[in-house]
C-alpha positions as CSV (number, residue, x, y, z in Angstrom):
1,X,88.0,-73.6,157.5
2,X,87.2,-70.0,156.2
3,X,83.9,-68.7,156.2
4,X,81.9,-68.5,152.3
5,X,81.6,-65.1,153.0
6,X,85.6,-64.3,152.9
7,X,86.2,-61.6,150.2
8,X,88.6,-64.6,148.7
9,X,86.0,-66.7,147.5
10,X,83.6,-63.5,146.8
11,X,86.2,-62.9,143.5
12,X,87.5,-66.3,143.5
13,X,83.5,-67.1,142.2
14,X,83.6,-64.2,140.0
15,X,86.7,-64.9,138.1
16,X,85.6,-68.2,137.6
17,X,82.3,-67.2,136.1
18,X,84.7,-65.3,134.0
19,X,86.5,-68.3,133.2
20,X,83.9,-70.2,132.3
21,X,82.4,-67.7,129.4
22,X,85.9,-67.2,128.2
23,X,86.2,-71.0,127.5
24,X,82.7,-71.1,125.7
25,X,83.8,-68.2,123.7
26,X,87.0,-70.3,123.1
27,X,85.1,-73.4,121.9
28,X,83.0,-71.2,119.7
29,X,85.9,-69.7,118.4
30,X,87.5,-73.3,117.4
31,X,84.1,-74.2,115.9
32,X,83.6,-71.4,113.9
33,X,84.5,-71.0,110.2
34,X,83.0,-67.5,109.5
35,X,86.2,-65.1,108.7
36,X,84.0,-61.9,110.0
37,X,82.9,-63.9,113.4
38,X,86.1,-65.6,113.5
39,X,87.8,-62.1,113.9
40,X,85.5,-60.8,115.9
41,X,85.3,-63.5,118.4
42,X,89.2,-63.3,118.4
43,X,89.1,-60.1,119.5
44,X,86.3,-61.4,122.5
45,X,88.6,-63.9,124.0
46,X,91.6,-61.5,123.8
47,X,89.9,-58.5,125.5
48,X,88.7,-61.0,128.0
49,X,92.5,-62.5,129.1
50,X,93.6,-59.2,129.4
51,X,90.7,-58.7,131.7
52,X,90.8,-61.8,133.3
53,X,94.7,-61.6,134.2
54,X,94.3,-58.3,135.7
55,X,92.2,-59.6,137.8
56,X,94.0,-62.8,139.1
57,X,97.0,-60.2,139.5
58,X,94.8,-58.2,141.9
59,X,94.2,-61.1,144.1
60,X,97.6,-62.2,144.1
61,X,98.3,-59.0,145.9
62,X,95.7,-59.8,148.0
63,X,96.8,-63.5,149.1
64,X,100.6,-62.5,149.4
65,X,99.5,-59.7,152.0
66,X,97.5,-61.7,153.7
67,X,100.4,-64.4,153.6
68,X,102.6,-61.8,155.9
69,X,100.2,-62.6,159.0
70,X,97.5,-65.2,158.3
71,X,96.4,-66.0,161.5
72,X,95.3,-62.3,161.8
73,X,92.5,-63.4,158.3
74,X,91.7,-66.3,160.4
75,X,93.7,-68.7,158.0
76,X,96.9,-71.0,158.0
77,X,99.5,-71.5,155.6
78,X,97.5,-74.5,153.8
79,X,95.0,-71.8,153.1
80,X,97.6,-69.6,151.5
81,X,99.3,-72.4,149.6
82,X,95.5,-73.4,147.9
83,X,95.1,-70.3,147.2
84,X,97.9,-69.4,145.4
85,X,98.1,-73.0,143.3
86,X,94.3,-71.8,142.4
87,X,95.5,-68.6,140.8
88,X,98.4,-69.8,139.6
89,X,96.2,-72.4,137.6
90,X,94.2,-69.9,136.8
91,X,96.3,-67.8,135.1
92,X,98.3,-71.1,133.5
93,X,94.3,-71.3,131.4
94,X,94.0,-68.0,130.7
95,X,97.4,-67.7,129.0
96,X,96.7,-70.9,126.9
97,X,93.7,-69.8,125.5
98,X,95.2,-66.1,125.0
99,X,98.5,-68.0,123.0
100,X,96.4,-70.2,120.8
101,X,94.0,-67.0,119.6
102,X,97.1,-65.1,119.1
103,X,99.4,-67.8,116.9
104,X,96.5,-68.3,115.0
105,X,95.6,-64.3,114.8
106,X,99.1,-63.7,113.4
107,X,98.6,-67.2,111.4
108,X,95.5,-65.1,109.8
109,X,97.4,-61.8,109.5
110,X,99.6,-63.1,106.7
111,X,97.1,-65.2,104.9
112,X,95.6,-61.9,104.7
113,X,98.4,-59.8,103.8
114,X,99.1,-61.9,100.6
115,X,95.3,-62.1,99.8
116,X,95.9,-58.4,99.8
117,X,98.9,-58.2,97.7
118,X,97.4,-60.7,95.2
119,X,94.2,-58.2,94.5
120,X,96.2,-55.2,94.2
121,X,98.4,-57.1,91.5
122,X,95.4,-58.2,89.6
123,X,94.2,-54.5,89.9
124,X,97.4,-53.1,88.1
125,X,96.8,-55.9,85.5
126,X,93.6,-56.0,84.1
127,X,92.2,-58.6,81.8
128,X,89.9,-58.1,78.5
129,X,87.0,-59.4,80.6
130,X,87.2,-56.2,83.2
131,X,87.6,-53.6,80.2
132,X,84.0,-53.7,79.8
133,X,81.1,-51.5,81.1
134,X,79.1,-54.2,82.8
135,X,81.9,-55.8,84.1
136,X,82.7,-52.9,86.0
137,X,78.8,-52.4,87.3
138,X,79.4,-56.1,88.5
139,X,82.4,-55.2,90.4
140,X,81.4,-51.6,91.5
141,X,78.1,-53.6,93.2
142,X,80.1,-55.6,94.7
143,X,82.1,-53.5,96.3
144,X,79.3,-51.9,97.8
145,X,77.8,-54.7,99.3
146,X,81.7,-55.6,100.9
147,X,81.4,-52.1,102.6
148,X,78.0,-52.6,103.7
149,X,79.7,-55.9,105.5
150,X,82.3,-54.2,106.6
151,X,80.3,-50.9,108.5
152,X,78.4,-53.8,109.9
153,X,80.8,-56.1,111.3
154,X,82.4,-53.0,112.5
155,X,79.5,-52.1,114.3
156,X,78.8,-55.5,116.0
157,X,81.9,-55.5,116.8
158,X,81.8,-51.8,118.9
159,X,78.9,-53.1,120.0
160,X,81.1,-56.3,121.8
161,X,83.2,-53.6,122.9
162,X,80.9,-51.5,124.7
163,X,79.6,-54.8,126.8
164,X,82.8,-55.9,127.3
165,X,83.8,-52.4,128.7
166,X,80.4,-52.7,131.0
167,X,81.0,-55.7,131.8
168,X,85.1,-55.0,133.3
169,X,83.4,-52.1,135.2
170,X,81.2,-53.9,137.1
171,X,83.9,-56.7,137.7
172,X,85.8,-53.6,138.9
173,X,83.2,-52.5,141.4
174,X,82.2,-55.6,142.4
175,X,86.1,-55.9,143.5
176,X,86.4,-52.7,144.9
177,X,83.3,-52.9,147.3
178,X,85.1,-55.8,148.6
179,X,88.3,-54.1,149.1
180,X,86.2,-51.3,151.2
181,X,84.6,-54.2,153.0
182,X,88.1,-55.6,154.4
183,X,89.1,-52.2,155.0
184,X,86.4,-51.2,157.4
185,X,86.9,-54.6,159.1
186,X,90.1,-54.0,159.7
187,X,89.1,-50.7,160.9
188,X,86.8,-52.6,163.1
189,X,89.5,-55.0,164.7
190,X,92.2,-52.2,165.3
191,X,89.2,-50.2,167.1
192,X,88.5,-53.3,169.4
193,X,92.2,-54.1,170.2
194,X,93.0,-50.1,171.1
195,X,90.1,-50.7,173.6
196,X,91.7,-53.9,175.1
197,X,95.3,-52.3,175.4
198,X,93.3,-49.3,177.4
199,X,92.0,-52.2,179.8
200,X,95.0,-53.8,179.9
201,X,96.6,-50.5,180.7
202,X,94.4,-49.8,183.2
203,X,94.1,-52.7,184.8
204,X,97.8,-53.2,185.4
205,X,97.8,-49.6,187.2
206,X,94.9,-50.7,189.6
207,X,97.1,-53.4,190.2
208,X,100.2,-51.8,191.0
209,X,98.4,-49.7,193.4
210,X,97.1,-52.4,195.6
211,X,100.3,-53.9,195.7
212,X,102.1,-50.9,196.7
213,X,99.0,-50.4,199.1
214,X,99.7,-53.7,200.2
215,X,103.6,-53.4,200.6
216,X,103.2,-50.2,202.8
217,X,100.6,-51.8,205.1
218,X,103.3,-54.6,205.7
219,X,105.8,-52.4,206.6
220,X,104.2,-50.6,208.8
221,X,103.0,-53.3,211.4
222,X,105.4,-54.6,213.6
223,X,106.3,-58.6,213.8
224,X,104.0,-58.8,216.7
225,X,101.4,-57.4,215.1
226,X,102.0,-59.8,211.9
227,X,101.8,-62.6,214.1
228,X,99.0,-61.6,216.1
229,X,97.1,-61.0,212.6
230,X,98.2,-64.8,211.8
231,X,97.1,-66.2,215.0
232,X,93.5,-64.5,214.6
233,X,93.5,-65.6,211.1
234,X,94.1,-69.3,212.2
235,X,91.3,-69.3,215.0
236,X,89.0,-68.1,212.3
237,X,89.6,-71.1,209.8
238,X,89.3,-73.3,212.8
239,X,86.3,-72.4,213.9
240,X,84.6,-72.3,210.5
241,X,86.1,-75.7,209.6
242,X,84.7,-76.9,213.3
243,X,81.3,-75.2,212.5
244,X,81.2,-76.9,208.9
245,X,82.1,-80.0,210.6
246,X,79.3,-80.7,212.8
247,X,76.6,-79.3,210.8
């Protein structure tokens, strides 16, 4: 079972946190019947899928090189199959929230447009009512105060930009201090397995030495000699088994 501290779950709990808000800002969005904070929060959850995706992209890259050796991440291929159904899931609830704001957006878009056209036709035709002075000091106020609104909303909403923006960078570093994380442990392990194919390498010299040590010293005594060395062997293990024996 992999460790809590694997960089997978490190993002995997970050995206999720990012999940999370985008499906309150979602709900709120449903809720809401404000046309300023409607637009506004549209913008929010949009910005945020964009965000979001790029993200689950990034550790999809991650998983699928990771799925090239998995044993050498200390995993198996259930671990690489759970991990890709999570992002894929993932992803499937990000784009469903990003489809609804936009059909609606574009629902909102036209309303607007014709709202538009409507004004500027009552503009080119004016009644009796709006030939008057006060009318227009009426309408002239009024206009003022929808500019106010409008500098404001467009404020708030820089404002919702600007912590969005904060917000993506530090998802961004928090992601790249894990990227420089796996690369100094991989670092690490190729460190520690250069130093084992040096013993290794080493090791099997030493060996070959003695053998060939060992090969010339046979070649060199005669068969009587062998035997002798046999014989003198033999006396040995029978006295130490006799001397084991009785005590």
């Amino acid at each position: 079972m992999p460790s809590a501290q694997d960089p997978f779950y490190v993002v995997k709990e970050d995206i999720q946190d990012s999940i999370d808000r985008l499906q309150s800002n979602f709900h709120q969005w449903e809720n809401t019947s404000d046309t300023g904070e409607h637009l506004n929060l549209s913008k929010e959850v949009l910005a945020a899928c964009g965000s979001i995706e790029w993200q689950v992209d990034e550790l999809d890259k991650a998983i699928s090189v990771a799925s090239r050796d998995p044993s050498w991440y200390g995993i198996d291929e259930k671990e690489i199959e759970n991990r890709r159904r999570w992002t894929s899931n993932a992803r499937t609830q990000v784009r469903t929230v990003k489809k609804t704001v936009e059909a609606r957006k574009g629902s909102n878009t036209t309303t607007h447009a014709n709202m538009n056209g409507m004004h500027r036709e009552l503009m080119r035709h004016p009644d009796s009512h709006q030939s008057t002075s006060k009318p227009n000091q009426y309408a002239a106020g009024d206009n003022d105060d929808f500019i106010e609104s409008e500098s404001d909303r467009q404020m708030l909403l820089i404002k919702r930009q600007d912590e969005e923006l904060d917000e993506l960078s530090l998802s961004v570093q928090r992601i790249g201090g894990v990227g420089l994380t796996i690369h100094e442990e991989l670092l690490g392990q190729e460190k520690i397995l250069d130093e084992l194919g040096n013993e290794m390498d080493s090791t099997s010299h030493r060996l070959d030495f003695v053998q060939k040590r060992v090969a010339m010293v046979m070649k060199k005594a005669s068969v009587k000699g062998q035997m002798m060395m046999l014989c003198a062997l033999l006396a040995l293990f029978i006295f130490l088994f006799i001397l084991v024996f009785f005590t």
